[in-house]
Structures are given as structure tokens and as C-alpha cells.
C-alpha positions as CSV (number, residue, x, y, z in Angstrom):
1,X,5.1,-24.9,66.5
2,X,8.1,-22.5,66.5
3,X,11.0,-23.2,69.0
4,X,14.7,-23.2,69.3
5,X,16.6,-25.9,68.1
6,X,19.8,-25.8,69.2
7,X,22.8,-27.0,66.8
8,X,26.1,-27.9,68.6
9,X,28.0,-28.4,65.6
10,X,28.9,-31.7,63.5
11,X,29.5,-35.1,65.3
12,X,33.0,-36.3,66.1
13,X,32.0,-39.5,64.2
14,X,30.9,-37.5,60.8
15,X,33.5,-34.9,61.1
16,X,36.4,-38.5,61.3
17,X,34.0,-40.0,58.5
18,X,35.1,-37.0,56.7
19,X,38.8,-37.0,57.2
20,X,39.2,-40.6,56.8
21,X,37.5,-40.0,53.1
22,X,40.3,-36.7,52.3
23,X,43.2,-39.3,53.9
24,X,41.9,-42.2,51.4
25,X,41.2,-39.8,48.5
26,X,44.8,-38.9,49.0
27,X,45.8,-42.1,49.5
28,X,44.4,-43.0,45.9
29,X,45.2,-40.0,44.2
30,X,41.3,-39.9,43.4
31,X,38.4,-37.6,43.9
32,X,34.8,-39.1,44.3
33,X,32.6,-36.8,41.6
34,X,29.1,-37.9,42.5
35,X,26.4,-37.9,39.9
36,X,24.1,-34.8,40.2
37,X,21.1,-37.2,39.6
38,X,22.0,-39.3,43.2
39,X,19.2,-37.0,45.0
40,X,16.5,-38.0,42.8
41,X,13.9,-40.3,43.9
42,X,13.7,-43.5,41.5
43,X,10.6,-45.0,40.4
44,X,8.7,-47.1,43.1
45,X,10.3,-50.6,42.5
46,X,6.7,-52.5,43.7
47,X,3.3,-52.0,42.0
48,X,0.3,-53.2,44.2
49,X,-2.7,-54.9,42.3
50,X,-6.0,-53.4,44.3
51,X,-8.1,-55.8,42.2
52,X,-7.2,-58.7,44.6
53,X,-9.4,-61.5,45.6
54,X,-10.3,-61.0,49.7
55,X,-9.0,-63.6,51.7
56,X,-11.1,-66.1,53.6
57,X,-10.9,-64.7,56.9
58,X,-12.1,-61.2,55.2
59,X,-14.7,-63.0,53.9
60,X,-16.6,-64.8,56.9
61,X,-15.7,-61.5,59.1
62,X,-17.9,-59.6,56.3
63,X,-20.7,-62.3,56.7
64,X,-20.2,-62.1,60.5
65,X,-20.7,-58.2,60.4
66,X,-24.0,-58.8,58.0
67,X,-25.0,-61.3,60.3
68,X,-25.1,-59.3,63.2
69,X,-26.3,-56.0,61.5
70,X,-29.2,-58.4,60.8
71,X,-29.6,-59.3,64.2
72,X,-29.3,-56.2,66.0
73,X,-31.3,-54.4,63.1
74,X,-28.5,-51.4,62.7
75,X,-26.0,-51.0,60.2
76,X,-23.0,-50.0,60.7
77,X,-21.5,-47.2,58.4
78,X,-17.6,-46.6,58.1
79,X,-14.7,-45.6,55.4
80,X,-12.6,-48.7,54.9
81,X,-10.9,-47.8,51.9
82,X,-6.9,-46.4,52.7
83,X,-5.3,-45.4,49.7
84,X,-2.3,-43.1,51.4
85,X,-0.8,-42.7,55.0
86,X,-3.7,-40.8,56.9
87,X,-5.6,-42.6,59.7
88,X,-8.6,-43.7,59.2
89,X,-11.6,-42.5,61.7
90,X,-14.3,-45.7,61.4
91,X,-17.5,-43.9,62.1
92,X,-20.3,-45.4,63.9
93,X,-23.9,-44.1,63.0
């Protein structure tokens, strides 16, 4: 999509922010220098282990499902796997 966005300017409360950091820089007689490296994005603090066991409930829903594929003589095909943040569309054939 292309559209205006209109930009009024800063906020009152970021352009204050602002002058109450120049007034307390002052105050101290000291600049903040900010490390050129504060914009990178650090290593993902949590590792996942996708070699876990499947939890009980998991388990009896599975033999549930087998148990009525059985029954109704269909089975039921879908992608279950998620590895990122797309949807998932759990086909039906």
C-alpha cells in the first residue's frame, strides 16, 4: 500500500526528555558517548531443544486422532511442523 502518513513533528514528552538530558549533561559537566555497537542485535539468550519428549496430553490426542481415522476410514493430512512466525493452514484432504 502507498499512502500519506502524516508527521506532525516530535512529541512534547520526547522533545522535554531531550532538554532534561542537555540541562543534566550540563548539570554534570558530562556528555553521554554511546557505544557505536548499541544498535546491534545480541545473540538470542534462549536455545530451544526440538528433540523433546511429547507430553502426555500430545500423546493420547495423537492416539485419539488414529483412533478415529480408524473409525471413520479417512486420514487426515496436515503440516504441523512451525519452525518460524508464519501461520500455519492445516489442510484437510
Amino acid at each position: 500500500m502507498d499512502y500519506f502518513v502524516p508527521h506532525f513533528g516530535r512529541d512534547t514528552d520526547i522533545i522535554n526528555t531531550f532538554k532534561s538530558l542537555d540541562v543534566a549533561e550540563n548539570i554534570r559537566d558530562h556528555q553521554w558517548k554511546l557505544n557505536p555497537d548499541w544498535k546491534k542485535k545480541p545473540e538470542d539468550p534462549i536455545t530451544y531443544d526440538f528433540n523433546m519428549d511429547l507430553d502426555d496430553d500430545i500423546i493420547m490426542t495423537n492416539e485419539h486422532m488414529k483412533a478415529a481415522e480408524k473409525n471413520l476410514k479417512h486420514t487426515w493430512n496436515y503440516k504441523a511442523l512451525q519452525l518460524d512466525g508464519e501461520s500455519i493452514n492445516y489442510e484437510n484432504d
